[in-house]
N, C-alpha and C positions, 0 to 999 in steps of 0.2 A: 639283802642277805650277805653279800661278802662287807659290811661292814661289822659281821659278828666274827671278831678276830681270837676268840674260846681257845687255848691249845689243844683241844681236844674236838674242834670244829673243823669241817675239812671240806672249803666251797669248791666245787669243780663245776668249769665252765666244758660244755664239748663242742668238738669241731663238728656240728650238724644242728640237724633239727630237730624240735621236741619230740618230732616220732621216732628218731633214732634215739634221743635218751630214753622214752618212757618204753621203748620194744628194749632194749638194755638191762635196764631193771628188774622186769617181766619175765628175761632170760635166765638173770641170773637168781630171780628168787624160783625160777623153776627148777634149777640144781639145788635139791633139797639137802644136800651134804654140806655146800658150802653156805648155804642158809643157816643151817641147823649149826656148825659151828664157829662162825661170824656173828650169832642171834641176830640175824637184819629183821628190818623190819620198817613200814612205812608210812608214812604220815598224810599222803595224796590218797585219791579213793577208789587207787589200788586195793589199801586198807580197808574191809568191811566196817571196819569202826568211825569210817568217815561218811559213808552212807548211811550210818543206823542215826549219826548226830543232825544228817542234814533230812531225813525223815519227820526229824521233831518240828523243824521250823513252821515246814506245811501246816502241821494240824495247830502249831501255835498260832499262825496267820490266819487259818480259817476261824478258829474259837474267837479273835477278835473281831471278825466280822459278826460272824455267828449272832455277837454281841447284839448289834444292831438287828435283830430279827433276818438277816439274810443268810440263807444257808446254803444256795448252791455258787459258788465264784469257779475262776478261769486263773490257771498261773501261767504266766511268761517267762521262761528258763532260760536264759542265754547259756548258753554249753557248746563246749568242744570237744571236750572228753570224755558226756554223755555219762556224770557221775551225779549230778546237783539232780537231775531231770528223773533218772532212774530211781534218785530215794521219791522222786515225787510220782511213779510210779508204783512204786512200792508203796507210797502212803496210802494210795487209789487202792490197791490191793488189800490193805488192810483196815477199807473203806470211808476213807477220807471222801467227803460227795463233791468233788472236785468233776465241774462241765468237763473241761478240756485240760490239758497239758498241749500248749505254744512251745514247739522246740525255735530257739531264736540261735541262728548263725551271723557269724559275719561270710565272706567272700570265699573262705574254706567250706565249702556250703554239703561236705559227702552227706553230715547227717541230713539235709533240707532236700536233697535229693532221696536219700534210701523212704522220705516219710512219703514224699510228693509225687516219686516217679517209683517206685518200688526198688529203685537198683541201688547197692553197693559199694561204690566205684571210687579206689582211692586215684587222688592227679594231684600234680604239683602246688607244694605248697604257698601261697601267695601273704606278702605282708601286710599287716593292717594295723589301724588305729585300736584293735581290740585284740592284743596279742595273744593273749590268753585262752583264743579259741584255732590260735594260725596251727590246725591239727588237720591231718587228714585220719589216723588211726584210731580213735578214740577206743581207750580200755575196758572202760564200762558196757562199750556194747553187748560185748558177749553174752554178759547177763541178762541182757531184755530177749537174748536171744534165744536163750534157756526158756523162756517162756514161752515166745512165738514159736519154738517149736517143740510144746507142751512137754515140759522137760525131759525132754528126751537129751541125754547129754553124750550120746553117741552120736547121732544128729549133728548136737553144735560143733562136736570134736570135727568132724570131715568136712563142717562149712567152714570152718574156721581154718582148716591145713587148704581148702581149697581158696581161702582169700587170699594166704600168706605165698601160694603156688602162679594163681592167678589177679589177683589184686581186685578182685570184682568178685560180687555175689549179687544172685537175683531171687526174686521170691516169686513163689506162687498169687494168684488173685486171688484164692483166700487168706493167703496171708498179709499180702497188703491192705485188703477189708480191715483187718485186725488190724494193722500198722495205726490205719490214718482213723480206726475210731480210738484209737490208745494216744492219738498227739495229730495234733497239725503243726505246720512248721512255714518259716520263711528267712530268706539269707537277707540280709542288710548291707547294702555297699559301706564302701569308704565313707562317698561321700553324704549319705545318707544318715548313718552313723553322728558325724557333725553335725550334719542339720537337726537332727533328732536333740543332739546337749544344746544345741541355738534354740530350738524352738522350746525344749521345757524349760530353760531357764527365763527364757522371755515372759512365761505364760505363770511359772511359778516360784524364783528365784533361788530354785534348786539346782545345784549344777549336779549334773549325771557325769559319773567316767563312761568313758568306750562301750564297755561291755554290758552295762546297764544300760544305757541309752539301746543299743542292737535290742538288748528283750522290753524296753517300750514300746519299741518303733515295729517289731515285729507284733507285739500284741495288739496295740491300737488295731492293727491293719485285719487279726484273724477274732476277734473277741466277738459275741454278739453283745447287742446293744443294752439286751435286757440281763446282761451278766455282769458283775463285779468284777475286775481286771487288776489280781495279782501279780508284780513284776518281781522277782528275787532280784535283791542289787547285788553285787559282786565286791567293789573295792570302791576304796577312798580315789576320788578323782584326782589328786594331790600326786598318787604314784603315775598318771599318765595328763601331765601338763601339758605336753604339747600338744595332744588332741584336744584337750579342753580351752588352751588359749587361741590354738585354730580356731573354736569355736565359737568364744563367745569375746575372743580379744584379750583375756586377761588372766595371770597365772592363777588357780585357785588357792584358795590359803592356804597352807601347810596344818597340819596336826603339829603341836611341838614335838612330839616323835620325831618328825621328819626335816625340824628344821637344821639346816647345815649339814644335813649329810653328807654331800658331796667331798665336804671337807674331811672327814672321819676316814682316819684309817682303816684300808682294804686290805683283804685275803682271800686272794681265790689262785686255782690253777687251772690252765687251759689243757684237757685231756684230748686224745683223739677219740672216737666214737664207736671204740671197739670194745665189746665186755670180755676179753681175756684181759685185757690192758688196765680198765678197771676194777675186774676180778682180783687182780695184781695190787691192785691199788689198796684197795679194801683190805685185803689181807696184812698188807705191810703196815697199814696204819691202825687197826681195828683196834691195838691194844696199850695205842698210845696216850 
């Protein structure tokens, strides 16, 4: 990304963590004024138009099975931000005959907890070969949360001030009934994670990135046997090399998109993780 140098491009690195930028964002598109004359607007799925796109893939996955006379299958979701999983909840809703939904973590495990133990509870974020899920806050929750509590959205508003108060939310046992028939779930370590791109690559000469590999290795483990087992891949293994030549000894090939990047001139700036600061920011550059 900082190698798209646009003058009209403006990478900013922050001094935090992904729940500090994506709570950031969140804040500031909730000040509807300077939304409104900034026109922001977002491309992660924050965005509803990023959940409505990733709704299609499900029933396009399921129709090729379909193909072959089999109509009920199982997906494997690796998710951290709880936005991939929820359009495939959503697809269930608008009756996709989808067995199960596999929420797959890596070692940031809040959602593998809220499915498995019914609590809430964000803790310290931990690094991993599957970066893309190192969240404790995930955005998308709210919305499965609208549901679990039959939308009632005065409801989600006071669990929601009560998680941001106390950092923890717990549910009822009927609502965890609901939880774990709407998904089962499992966290993936580090080194698990690894073994998981070592052993499919052994078995099928496919290499898996990180986070692909986390929603194989969690699905093998929760699928039954007599179910089809849909895994959603994520990224080109090429963008997370060092976990893949951890794993199987050797860089994977590059996309020529990505070859020599390293060399291409960068543009970014390092912000602190404050949203007046960025507020600040935005403003000053919006119209350049």
């Amino acid at each position: 990304m900082t190698t798209v140098t646009d003058p009209n491009v403006f990478n900013l690195a922050i001094r935090g963590t992904f729940d500090d930028g994506q709570r950031i964002v969140k804040e500031i598109f909730g000040d509807a004024e300077f939304k409104a004359e900034h026109r922001l607007g977002a491309v992660n799925s924050i965005n509803w138009a990023r959940i409505l796109a990733q709704i299609v893939y499900y029933f396009y996955a399921w129709g090729r099975v379909r193909q072959k006379g089999i109509n009920n299958v199982a997906f494997s979701v690796p998710t951290g931000n709880f936005g991939d999983i929820f359009a495939g909840y959503l697809a269930k809703r608008m009756g996709l005959p989808a067995d199960k939904l596999f929420l797959a973590t890596n070692e940031n495990n809040i959602l593998s907890r809220f499915v498995e133990e019914g609590v809430y509870a964000a803790t310290e974020v931990h690094e991993t070969w599957s970066p893309s899920m190192d969240i404790q806050v995930a955005s998308n929750f709210e919305r499965y949360l609208f549901y679990l509590y039959g939308e009632d959205s005065g409801k989600l508003v006071q669990a929601m001030e009560d998680f941001r108060q106390k950092g923890r939310l717990s549910f009822t046992k009927e609502e965890q009934k609901t939880i774990r028939t709407d998904f089962r779930s499992r966290a993936v370590s580090n080194q698990e994670t690894l073994d998981e791109i070592s052993r499919f690559y052994k078995q099928t000469g496919y290499i898996l990135d990180p986070h692909t590999a986390v929603g194989i290795k969690a699905g093998r483990e929760l699928v039954r046997h007599d179910v089809p087992l849909i895994c959603l891949s994520t990224a080109h293994p090429a963008k997370f090399g060092d976990a893949v030549k951890k794993a199987i000894g050797f860089d994977p090939p590059r996309p020529p998109s990505l070859k020599g990047i390293e060399e291409r001139k960068q543009k970014m700036e390092i912000i602190n993780a404050d949203r007046e600061t960025i507020k600040a920011y935005l403003a000053q550059n919006a119209l350049r």
